[in-house]
Structures are given as structure tokens and as C-alpha cells.
N, CA, C and O atoms as a GROMACS GRO file, in nm:
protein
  292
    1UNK      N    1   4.444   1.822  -4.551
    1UNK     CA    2   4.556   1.894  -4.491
    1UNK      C    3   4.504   2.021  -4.423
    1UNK      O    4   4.426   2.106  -4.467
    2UNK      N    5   4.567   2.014  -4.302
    2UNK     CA    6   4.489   2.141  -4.224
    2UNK      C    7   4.585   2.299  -4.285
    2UNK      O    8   4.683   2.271  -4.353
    3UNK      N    9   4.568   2.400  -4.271
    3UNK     CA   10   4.644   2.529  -4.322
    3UNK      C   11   4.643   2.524  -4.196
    3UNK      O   12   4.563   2.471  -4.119
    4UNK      N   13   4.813   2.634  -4.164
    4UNK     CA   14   4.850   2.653  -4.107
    4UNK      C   15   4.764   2.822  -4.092
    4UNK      O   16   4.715   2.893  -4.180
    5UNK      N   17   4.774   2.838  -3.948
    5UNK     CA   18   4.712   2.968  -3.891
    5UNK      C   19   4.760   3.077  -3.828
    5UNK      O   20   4.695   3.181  -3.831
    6UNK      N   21   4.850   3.071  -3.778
    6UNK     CA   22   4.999   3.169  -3.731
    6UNK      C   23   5.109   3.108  -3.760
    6UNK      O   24   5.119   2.987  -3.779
    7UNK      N   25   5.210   3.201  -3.766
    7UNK     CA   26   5.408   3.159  -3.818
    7UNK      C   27   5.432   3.175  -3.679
    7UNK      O   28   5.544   3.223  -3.667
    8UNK      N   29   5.364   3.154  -3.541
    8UNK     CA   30   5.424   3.227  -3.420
    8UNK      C   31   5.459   3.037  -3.331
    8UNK      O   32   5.552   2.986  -3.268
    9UNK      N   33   5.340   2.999  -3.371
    9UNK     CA   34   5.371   2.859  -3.288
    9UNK      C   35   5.514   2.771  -3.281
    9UNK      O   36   5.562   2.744  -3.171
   10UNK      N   37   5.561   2.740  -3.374
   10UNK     CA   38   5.657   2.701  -3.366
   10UNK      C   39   5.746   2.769  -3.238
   10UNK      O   40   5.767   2.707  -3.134
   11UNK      N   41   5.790   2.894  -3.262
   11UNK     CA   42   5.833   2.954  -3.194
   11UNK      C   43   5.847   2.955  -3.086
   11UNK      O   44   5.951   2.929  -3.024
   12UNK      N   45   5.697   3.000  -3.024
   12UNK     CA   46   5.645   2.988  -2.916
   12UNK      C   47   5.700   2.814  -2.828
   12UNK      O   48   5.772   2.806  -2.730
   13UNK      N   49   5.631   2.692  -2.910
   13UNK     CA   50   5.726   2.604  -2.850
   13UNK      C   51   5.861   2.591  -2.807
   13UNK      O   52   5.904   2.551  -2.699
   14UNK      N   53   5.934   2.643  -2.934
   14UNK     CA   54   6.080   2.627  -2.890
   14UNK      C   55   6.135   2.724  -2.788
   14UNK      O   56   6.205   2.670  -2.702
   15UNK      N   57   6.119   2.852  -2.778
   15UNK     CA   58   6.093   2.901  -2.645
   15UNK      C   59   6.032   2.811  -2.533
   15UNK      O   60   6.122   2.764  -2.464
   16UNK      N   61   5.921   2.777  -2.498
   16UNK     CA   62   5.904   2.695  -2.426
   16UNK      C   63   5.963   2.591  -2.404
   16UNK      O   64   6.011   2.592  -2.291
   17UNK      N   65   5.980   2.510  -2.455
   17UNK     CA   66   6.089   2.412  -2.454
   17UNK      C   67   6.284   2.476  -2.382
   17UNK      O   68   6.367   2.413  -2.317
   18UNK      N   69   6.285   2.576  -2.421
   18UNK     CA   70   6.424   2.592  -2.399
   18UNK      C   71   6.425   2.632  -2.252
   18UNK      O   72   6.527   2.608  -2.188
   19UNK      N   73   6.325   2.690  -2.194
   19UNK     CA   74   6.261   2.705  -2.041
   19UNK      C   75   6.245   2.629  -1.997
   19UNK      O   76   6.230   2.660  -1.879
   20UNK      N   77   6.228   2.451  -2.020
   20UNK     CA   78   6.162   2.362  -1.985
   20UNK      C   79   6.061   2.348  -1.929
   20UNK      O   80   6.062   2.311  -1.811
   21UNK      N   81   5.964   2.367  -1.984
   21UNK     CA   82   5.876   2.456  -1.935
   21UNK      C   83   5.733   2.352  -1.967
   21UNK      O   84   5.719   2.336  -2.088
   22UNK      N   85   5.682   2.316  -1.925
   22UNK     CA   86   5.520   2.243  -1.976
   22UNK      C   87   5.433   2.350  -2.030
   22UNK      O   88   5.430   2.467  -1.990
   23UNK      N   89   5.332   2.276  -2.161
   23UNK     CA   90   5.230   2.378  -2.172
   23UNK      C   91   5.151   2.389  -2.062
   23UNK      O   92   5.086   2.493  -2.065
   24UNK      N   93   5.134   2.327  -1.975
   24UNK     CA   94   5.037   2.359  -1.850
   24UNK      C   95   5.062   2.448  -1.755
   24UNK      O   96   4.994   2.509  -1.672
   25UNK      N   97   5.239   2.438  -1.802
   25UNK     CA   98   5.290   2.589  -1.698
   25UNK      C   99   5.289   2.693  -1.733
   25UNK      O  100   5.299   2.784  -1.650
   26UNK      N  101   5.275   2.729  -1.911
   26UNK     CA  102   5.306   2.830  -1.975
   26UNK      C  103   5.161   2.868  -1.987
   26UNK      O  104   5.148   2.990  -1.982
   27UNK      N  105   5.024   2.788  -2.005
   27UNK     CA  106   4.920   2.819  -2.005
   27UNK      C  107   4.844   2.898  -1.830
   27UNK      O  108   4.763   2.988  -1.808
   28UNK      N  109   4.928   2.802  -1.737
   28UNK     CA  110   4.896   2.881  -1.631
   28UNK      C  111   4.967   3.020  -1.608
   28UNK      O  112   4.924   3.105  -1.530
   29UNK      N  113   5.062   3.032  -1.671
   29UNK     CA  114   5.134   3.189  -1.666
   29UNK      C  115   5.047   3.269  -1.744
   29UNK      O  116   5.022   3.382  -1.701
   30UNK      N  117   4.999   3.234  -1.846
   30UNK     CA  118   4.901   3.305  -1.896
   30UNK      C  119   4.751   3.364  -1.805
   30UNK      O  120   4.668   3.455  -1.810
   31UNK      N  121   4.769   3.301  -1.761
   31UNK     CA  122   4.610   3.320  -1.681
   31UNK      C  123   4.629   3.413  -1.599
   31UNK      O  124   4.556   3.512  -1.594
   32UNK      N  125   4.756   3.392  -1.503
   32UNK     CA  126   4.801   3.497  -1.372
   32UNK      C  127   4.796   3.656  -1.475
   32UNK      O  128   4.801   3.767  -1.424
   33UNK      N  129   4.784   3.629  -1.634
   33UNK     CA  130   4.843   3.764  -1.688
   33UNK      C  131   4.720   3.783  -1.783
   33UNK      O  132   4.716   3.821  -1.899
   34UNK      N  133   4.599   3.735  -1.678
   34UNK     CA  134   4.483   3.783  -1.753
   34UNK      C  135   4.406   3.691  -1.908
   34UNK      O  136   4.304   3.712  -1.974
   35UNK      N  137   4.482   3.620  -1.914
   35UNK     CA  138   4.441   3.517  -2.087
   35UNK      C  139   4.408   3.359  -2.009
   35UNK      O  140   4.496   3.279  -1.979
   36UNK      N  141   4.266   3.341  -1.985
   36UNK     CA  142   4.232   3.173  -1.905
   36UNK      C  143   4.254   3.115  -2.047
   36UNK      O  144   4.175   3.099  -2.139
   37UNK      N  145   4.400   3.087  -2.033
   37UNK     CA  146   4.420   2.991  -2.212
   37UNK      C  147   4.432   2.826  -2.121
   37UNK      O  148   4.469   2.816  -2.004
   38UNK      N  149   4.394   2.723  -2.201
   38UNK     CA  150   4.386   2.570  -2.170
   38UNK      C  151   4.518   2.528  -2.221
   38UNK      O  152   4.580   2.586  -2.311
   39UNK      N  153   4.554   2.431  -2.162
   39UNK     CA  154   4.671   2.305  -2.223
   39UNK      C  155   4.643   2.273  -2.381
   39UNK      O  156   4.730   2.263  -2.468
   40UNK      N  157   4.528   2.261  -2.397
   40UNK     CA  158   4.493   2.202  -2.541
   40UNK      C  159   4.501   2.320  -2.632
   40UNK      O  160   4.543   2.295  -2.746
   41UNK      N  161   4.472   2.430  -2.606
   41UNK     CA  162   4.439   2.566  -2.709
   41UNK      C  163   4.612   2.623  -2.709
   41UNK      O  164   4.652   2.682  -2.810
   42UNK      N  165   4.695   2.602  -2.602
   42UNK     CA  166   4.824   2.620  -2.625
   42UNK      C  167   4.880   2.523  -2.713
   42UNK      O  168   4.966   2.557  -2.795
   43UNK      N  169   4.844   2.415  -2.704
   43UNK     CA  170   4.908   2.313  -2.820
   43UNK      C  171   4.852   2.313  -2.978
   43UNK      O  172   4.920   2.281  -3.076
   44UNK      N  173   4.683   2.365  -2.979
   44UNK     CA  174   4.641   2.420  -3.133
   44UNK      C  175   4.723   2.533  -3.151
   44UNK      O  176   4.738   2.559  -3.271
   45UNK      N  177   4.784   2.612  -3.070
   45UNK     CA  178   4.891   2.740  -3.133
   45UNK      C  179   4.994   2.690  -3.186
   45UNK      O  180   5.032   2.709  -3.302
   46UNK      N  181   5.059   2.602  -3.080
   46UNK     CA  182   5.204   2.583  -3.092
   46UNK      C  183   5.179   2.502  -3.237
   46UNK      O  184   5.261   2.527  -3.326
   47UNK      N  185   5.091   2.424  -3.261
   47UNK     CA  186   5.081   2.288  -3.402
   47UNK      C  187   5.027   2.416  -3.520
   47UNK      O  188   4.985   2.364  -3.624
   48UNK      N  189   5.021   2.577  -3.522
   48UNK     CA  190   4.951   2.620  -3.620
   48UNK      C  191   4.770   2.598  -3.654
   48UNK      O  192   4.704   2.650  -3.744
   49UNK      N  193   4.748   2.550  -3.599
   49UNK     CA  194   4.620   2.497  -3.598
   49UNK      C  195   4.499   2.622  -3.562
   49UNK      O  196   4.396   2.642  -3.625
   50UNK      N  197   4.551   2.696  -3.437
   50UNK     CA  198   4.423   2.820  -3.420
   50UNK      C  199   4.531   2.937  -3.450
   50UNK      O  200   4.653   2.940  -3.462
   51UNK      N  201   4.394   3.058  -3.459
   51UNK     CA  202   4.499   3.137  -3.464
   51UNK      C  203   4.525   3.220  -3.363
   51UNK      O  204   4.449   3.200  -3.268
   52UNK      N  205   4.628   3.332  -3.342
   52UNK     CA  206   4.660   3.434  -3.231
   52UNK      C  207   4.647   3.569  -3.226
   52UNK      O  208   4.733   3.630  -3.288
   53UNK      N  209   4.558   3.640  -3.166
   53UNK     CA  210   4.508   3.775  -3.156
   53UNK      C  211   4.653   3.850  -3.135
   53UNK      O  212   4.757   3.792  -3.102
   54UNK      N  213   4.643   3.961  -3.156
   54UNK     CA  214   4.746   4.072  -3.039
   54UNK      C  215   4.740   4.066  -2.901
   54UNK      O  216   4.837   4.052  -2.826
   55UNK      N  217   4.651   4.075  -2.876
   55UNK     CA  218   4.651   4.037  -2.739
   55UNK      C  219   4.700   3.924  -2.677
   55UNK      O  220   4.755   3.924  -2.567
   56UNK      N  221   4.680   3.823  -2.750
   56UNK     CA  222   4.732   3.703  -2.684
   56UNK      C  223   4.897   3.695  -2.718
   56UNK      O  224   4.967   3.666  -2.622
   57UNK      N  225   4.976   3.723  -2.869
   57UNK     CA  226   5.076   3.769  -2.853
   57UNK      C  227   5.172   3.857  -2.740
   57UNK      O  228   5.290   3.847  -2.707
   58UNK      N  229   5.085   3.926  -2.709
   58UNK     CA  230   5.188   4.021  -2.600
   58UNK      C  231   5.150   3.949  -2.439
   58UNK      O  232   5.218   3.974  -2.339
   59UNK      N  233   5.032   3.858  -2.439
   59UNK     CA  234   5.068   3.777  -2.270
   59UNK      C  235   5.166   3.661  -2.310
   59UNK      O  236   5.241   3.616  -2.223
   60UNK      N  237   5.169   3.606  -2.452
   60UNK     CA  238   5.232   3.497  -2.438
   60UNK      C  239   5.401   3.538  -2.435
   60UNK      O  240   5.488   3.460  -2.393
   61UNK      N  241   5.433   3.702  -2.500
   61UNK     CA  242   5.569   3.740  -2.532
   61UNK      C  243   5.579   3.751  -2.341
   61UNK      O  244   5.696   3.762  -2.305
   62UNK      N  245   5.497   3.750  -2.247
   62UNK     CA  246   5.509   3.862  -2.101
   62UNK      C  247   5.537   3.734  -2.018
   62UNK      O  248   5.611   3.737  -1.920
   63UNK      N  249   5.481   3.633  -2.059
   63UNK     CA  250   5.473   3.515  -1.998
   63UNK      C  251   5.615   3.381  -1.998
   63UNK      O  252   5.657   3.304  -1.911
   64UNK      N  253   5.653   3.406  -2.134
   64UNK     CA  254   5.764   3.380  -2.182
   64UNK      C  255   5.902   3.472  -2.148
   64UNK      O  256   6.019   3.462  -2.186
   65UNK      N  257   5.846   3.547  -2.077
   65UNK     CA  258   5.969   3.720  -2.073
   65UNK      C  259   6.047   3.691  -2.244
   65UNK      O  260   6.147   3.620  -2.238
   66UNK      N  261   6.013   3.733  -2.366
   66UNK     CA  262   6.103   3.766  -2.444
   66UNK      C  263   5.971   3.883  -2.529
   66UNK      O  264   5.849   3.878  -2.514
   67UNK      N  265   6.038   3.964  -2.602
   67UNK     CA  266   5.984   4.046  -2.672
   67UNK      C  267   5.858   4.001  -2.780
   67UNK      O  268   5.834   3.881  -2.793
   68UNK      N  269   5.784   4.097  -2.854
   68UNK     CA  270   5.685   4.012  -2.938
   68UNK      C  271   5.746   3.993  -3.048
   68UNK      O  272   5.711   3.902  -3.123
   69UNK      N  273   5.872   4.097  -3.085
   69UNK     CA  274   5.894   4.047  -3.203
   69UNK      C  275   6.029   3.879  -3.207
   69UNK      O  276   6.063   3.808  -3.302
   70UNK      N  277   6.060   3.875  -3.096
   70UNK     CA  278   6.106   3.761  -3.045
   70UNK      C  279   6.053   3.625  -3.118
   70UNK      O  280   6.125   3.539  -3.169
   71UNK      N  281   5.894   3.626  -3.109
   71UNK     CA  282   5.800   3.535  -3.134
   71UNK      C  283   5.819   3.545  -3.245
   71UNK      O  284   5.766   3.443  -3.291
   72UNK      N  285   5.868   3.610  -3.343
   72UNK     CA  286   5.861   3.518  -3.489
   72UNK      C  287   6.015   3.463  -3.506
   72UNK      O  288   6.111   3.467  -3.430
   73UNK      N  289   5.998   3.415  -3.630
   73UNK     CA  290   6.178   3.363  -3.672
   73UNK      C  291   6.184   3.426  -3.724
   73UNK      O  292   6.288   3.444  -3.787
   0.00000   0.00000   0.00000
């Protein structure tokens, strides 16, 4: 069983999702905002699998337009 690595992924999907939004679009919004994040390393977030700096929190809250504390439940 893998441990989970951030409480933010989930989140982060369902936000995404409610944007309709692809990880390939949300990973390319990232990039325009400075973070070259991949399709695959957005989906080890969203599954808990890697974990998430501060930094990457506040492009993914900028990228998403909602706040950081948004990103948790």
C-alpha cells in the first residue's frame, strides 16, 4: 500500500474537474506561472502519491484562481 503524501490532491482534482479542465491544461498553466510540471507528476499529486512544496501550492492555488487555503477540505 502506497502512503499517501499530501491532503491537497484530491482537492486539487476536484477543482480541476469543476473547470473542466484537463491535467494537460492545468499542468500547462503551471508552466506559463513558472513550475515546468508534466501531465504525469500532476496526476502523482492529484492520486497522493508525490508530494507538494509551497511553492508549488501557491502556482497551483494561481493557476486554478482559488486561494491556498482553498486547496485543502
Amino acid at each position: 500500500m502506497i502512503k499517501k503524501q499530501n491532503i491537497v490532491g484530491p482537492k486539487i482534482r476536484k477543482l480541476r474537474n469543476q473547470r473542466e479542465m484537463l491535467q494537460d491544461a492545468l499542468a500547462a498553466k503551471c508552466g506559463l506561472l513558472g513550475w515546468d510540471l508534466s501531465r504525469s507528476t500532476l496526476a502523482k499529486i492529484e492520486a497522493q502519491v508525490r508530494c507538494v512544496t509551497d511553492r508549488e501550492l501557491l502556482i497551483l492555488a494561481k493557476a486554478l484562481k482559488v486561494t491556498i487555503g482553498d486547496l485543502f477540505q
